[in-house]
C-alpha positions in Angstrom: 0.0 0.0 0.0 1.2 3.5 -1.1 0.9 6.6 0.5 0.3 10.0 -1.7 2.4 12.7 -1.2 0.4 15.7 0.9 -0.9 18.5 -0.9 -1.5 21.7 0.9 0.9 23.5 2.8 -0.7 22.3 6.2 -0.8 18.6 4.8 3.1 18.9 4.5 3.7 20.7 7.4 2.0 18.1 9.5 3.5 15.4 7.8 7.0 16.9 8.8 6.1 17.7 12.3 4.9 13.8 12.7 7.7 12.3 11.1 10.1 13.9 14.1 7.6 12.5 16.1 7.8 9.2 15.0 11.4 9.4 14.9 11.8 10.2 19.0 9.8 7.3 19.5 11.9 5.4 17.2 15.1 6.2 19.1 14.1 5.5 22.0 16.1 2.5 22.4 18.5 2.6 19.4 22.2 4.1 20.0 21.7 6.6 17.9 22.3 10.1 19.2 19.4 12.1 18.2 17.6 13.9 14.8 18.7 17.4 13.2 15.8 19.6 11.8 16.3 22.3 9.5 13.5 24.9 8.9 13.5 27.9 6.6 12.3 31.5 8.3 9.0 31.1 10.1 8.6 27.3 9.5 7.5 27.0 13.5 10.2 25.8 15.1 9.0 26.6 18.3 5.8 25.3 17.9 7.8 21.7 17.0 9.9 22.5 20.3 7.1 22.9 22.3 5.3 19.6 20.5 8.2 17.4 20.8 8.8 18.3 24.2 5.1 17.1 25.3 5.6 14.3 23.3 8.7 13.1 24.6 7.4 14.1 28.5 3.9 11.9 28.0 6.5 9.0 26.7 7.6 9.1 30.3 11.0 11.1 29.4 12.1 14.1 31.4 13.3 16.7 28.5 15.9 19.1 29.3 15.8 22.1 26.5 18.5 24.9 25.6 17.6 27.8 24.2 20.4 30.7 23.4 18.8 33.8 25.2 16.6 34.1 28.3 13.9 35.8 25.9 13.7 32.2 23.8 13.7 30.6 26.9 10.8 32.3 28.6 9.0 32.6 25.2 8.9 28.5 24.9 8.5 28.3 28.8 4.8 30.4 27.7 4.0 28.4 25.1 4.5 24.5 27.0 2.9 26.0 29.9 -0.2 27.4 27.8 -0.3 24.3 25.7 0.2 21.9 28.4 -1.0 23.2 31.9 -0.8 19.4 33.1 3.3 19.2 32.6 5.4 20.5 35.4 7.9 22.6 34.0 10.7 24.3 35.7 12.6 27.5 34.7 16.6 27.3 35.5 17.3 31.4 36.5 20.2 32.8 36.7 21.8 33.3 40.2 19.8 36.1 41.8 17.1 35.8 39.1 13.7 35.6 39.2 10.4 34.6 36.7 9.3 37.0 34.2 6.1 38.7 35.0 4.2 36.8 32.1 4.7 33.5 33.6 4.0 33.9 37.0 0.0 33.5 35.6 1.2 29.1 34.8 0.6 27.5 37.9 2.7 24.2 36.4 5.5 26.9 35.7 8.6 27.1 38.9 12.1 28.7 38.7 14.9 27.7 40.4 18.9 28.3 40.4 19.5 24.8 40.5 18.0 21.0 39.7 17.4 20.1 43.7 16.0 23.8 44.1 12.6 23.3 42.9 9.7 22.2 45.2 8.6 19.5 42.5 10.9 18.0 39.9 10.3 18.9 36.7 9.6 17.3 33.7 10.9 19.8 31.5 13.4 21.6 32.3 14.5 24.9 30.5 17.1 27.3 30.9 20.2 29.2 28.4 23.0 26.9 26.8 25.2 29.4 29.5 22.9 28.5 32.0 22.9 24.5 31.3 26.9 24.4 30.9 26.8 25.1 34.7 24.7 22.0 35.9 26.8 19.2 37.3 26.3 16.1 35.2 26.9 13.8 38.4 24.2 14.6 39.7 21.5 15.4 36.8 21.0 13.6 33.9 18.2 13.5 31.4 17.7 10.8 28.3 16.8 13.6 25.9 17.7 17.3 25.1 15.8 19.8 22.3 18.5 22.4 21.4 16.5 25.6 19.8 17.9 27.7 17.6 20.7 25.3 17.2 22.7 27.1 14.2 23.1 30.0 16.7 24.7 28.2 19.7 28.5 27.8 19.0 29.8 24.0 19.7 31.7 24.8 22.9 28.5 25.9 24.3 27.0 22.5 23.1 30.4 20.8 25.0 29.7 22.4 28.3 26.4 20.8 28.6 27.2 17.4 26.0 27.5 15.6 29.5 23.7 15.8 30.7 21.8 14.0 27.8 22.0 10.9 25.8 20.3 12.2 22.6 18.7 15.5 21.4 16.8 17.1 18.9 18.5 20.0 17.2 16.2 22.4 15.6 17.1 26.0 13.8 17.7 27.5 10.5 20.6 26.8 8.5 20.6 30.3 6.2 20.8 32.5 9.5 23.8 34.4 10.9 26.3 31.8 12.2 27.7 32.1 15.9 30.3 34.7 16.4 32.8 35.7 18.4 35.3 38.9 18.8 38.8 36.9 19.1 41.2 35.3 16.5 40.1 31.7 15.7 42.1 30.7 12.9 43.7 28.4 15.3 41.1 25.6 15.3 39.7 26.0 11.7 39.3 22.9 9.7 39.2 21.0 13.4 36.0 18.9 13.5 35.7 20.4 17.1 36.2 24.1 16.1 34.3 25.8 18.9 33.3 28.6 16.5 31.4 26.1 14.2 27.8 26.1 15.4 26.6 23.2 17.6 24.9 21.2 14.4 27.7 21.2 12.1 30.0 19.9 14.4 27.3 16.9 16.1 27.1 15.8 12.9 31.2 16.0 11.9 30.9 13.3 14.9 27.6 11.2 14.3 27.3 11.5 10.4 24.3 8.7 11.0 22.1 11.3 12.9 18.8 11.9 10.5 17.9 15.2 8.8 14.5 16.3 8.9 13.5 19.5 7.3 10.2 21.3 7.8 8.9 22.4 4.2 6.9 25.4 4.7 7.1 29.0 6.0 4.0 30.6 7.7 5.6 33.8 8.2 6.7 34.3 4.8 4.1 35.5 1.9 3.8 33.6 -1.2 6.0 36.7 -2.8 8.8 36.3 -1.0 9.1 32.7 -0.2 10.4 32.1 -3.7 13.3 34.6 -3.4 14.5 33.5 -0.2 14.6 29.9 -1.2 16.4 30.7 -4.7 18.7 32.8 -2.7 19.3 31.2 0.4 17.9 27.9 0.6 18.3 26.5 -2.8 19.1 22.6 -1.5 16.0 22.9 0.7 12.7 23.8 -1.2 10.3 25.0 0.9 7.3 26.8 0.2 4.7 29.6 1.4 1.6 28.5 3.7 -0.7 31.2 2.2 -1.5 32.1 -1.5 -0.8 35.6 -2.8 -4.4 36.6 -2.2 -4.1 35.6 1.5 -1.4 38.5 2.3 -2.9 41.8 1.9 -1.4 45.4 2.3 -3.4 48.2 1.7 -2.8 51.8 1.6 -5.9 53.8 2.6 -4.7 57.2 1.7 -4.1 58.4 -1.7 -1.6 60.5 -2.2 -2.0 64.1 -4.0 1.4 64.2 -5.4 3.2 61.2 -5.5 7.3 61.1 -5.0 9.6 58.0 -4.8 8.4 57.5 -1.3 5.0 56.9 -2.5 6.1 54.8 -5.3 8.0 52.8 -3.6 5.8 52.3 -1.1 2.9 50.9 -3.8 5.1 48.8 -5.6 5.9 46.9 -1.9 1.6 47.3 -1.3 1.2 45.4 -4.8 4.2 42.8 -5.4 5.3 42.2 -1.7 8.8 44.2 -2.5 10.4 47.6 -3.0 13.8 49.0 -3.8 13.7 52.5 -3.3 17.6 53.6 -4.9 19.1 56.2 -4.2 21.8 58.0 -6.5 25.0 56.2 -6.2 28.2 57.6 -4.1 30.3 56.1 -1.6 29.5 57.3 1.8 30.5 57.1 5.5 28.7 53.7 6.9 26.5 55.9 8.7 24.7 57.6 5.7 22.3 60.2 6.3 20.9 60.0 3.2 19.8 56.4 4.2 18.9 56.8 7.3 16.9 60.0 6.3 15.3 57.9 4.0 13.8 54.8 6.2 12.8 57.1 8.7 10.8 58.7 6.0 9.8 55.7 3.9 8.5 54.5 7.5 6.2 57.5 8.3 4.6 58.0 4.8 3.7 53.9 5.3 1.9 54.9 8.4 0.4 58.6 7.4 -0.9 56.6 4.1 -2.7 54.4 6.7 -1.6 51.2 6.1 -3.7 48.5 6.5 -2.9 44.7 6.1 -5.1 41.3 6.3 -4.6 38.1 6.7 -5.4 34.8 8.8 -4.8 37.3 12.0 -7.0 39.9 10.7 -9.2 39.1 7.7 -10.9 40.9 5.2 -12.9 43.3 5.4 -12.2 44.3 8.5 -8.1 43.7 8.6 -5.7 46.1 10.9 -4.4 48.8 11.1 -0.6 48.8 10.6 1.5 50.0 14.0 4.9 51.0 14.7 5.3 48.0 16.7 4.7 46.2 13.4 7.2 48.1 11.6 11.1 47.1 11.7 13.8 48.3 9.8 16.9 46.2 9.6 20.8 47.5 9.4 23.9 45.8 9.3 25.5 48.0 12.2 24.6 49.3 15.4 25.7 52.7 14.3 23.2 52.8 11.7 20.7 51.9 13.7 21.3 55.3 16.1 21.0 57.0 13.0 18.0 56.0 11.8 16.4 56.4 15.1 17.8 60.0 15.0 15.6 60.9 12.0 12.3 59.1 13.3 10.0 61.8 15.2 9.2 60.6 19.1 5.6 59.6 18.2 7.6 56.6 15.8 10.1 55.8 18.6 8.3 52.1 19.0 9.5 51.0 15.4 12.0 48.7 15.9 15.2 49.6 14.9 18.2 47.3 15.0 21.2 45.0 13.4 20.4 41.4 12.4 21.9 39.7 14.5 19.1 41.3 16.9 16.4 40.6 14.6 16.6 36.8 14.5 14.0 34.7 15.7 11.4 38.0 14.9 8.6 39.1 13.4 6.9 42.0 11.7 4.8 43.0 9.0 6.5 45.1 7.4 10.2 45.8 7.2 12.8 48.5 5.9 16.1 46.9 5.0 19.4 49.1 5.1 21.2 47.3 2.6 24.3 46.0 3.7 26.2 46.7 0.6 24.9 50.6 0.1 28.1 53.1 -0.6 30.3 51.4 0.3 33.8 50.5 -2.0 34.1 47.6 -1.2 32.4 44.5 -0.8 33.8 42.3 2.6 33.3 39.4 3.8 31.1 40.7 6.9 28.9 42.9 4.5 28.7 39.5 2.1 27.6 37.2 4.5 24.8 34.9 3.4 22.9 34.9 7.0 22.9 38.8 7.5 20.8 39.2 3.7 18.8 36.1 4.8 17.5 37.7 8.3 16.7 41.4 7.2 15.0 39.9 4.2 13.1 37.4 6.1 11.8 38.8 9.0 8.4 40.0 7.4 4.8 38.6 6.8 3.6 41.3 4.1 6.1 43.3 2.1 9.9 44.3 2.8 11.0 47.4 1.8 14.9 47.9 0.7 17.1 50.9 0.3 20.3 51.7 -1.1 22.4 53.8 -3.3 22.9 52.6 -6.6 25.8 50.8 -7.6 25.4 47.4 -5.9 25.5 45.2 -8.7 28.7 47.1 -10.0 30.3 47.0 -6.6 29.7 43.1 -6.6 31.5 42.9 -9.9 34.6 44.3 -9.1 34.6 42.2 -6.0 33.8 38.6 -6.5 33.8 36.2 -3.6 37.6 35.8 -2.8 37.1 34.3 0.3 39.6 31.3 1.8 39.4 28.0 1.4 40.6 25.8 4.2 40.7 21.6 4.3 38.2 20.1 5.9 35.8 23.1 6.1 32.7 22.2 4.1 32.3 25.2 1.5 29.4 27.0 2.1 26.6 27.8 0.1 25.6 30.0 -2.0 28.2 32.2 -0.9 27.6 35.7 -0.1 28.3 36.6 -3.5 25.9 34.7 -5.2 23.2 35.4 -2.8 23.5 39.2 -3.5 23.5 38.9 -6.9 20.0 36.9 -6.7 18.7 39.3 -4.4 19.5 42.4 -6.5 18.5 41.1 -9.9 15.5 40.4 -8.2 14.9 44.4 -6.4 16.0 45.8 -10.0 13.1 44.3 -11.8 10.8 47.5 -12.8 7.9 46.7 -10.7 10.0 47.2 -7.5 12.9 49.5 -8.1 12.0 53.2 -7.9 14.8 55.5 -8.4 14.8 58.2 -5.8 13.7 62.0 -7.2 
């Protein structure tokens, strides 16, 4: 008996979701060490965190789970508790810490600085992979561990804690920002156990058997930019939208009387999902004022035009209202973000304005990139990076909007990726190169550029 393929978005989602399922239970008592999910931007990773974790504690397993910052860690602490008021689970703080005000409403919700600490042992137990690495493993130990956001959490943070689980589920995305860190590690490169290599990469360098799920469709993403991201930044994992074009609406309530580039721009984003509002070509200072003028601007007119989107969370014809605190605009350093907020007036102040490494793991409906690439003379490997394009361009349920001075495609001629090559470092890809020169082909198309007046 054969089994047709699923159909619809949900179908496949589900599908995904149960085959990690089946495959906890099918480890159970096999040696080996666990499953590695990948997802693509707003696939649900925490809502498969939060599922597996049930699963695995009504399978009579306590679950230990490691987040990278206390805000994912609270966040999925809301969510089981919500979910699953019947599981006791208990919060690891930090020494001298305490809950967060939004889960002192779970009554199956405790916190603790330590294991023997809370007044009824947990189930699941959460806390940050800095948190985890200092439990003693002589004296705790738990059968399975879900690592979150596991392309984020560099490997020696996955060593520290190594010692307190027998398998674990890895889950995170595989085009975001890799882990960093501000000394020289040229030292271990090519090592299988190179602590800047995040925590997946290097499990499997040492259990090439593990499995590799992937989760094939992104809820955040509209059906207009799903395509780009995959062709850009995910082109060995196909994933696709979970709404149609028609289900992703924005609207702009306001005509305007004269329109200029900011209104142009802003109605090719309203019709196609995307705008490129380019401004005339220079090199600047990395804080440009022309740019950041410009997104503070762009941002305003979207909200004076009233803005209005709808979708599953607020369906036609009523829909809602777009907010500043639905607003984000995205920059590559944190000096640009001052200047942008410099230019917005007080009553904007909520917009969310900040680097991508900040804006991981978030969502908006609409957002202003500051492309990484804009005036600059050269094109380096920081600026090129595949994961930094990937999260500004991807943190959005309606339309992104980017600007930049023209040029970019020129500047990415003169400098093709030149990047090392090291043994026994995978090569990554598409390289930051290619990845730009999708994206821009894509923004110069004439029903999203708009050159600025």
């Amino acid at each position: 008996m054969t089994h047709s393929a699923p159909q619809t978005p949900a179908d496949q989602s589900d599908y995904a979701v149960g085959t990690v399922l089946a495959d906890l239970d099918r480890l159970a008592d096999r040696p080996n060490r666990g499953v590695v999910v990948d997802s693509p931007p707003g696939a649900g990773k925490s809502t498969l965190v939060v599922r597996a974790a049930a699963h695995l504690a009504r399978a009579d397993h306590s679950v230990m789970i490691v987040a990278q910052t206390n805000e994912q860690v609270d966040d999925l602490v809301d969510r089981l508790a919500t979910r699953h008021p019947d599981l006791v689970i208990g919060r690891i703080l930090k020494s001298g810490g305490s809950l967060a005000e939004r889960l002192h409403q779970h009554a199956n919700v405790t916190g603790a600085e330590r294991i023997d600490g809370f007044p009824r042992s947990p189930r699941i137990a959460i806390a940050t992979a800095a948190k985890w690495a200092y439990i003693q493993d002589k004296e705790n130990h738990w059968p399975w561990a879900i690592v979150d956001e596991a392309y984020q959490m560099r490997s020696d943070a996955l060593l520290a804690c190594a010692g307190l689980f027998d398998k674990a589920l890895f889950v995170g995305d595989p085009g975001q920002l890799d882990p960093f860190s501000t000394v020289e590690t040229e030292r271990w490169t090519g090592l299988t156990w190179d602590p800047l290599r995040n925590a997946v990469d290097v499990t499997l360098a040492h259990n090439p058997d593990m499995d590799i799920r992937r989760l094939p469709v992104s809820w955040r993403l509209p059906a207009s930019a799903a395509p780009l991201v995959e062709r850009a930044f995910y082109p060995f994992t196909p994933f696709v939208s979970g709404t149609q074009t028609a289900d992703r609406q924005l609207r702009l309530t306001t005509r305007a009387l004269n329109p200029d580039a900011t209104d142009r721009v802003l109605s090719a984003a309203a019709e196609t999902g995307w705008g490129y509002l380019e401004l005339p070509g220079g090199h600047t200072l990395r804080t440009d004022r022309g740019i950041a003028a410009a997104l503070a601007a762009t941002a305003e007119r979207l909200l004076v035009r009233g803005a209005t989107t709808y979708c599953d969370l607020a369906p036609p014809p009523v829909g809602r209202f777009l907010t500043p605190e639905r607003i984000a605009i995205g920059v590559a350093h944190n000096d640009q973000a001052e200047a942008v907020r410099a230019h917005l007036p007080p009553a904007l102040r909520t917009i969310t304005v900040d680097t991508a490494n900040k804006l991981q793991g978030r969502e908006f409906d609409v957002t202003l990139v500051w492309h990484p690439l804009s005036g600059r003379v050269d094109a380096s490997a920081f600026h090129l990076e595949t994961g930094r394009l990937c999260v500004l361009l991807s943190r959005h349920r309606h339309a992104c909007i980017v600007v930049a001075r023209a040029g970019i495609r020129e500047l990415l001629d003169r400098h093709p990726s030149n990047q090392p090559v090291h043994l026994d470092v995978p090569p990554k890809f598409p390289d930051g190169w290619r990845a730009h020169q999708t994206v821009m082909e894509h923004l110069e198309a004439p029903a999203h550029r708009v050159a600025s007046d």
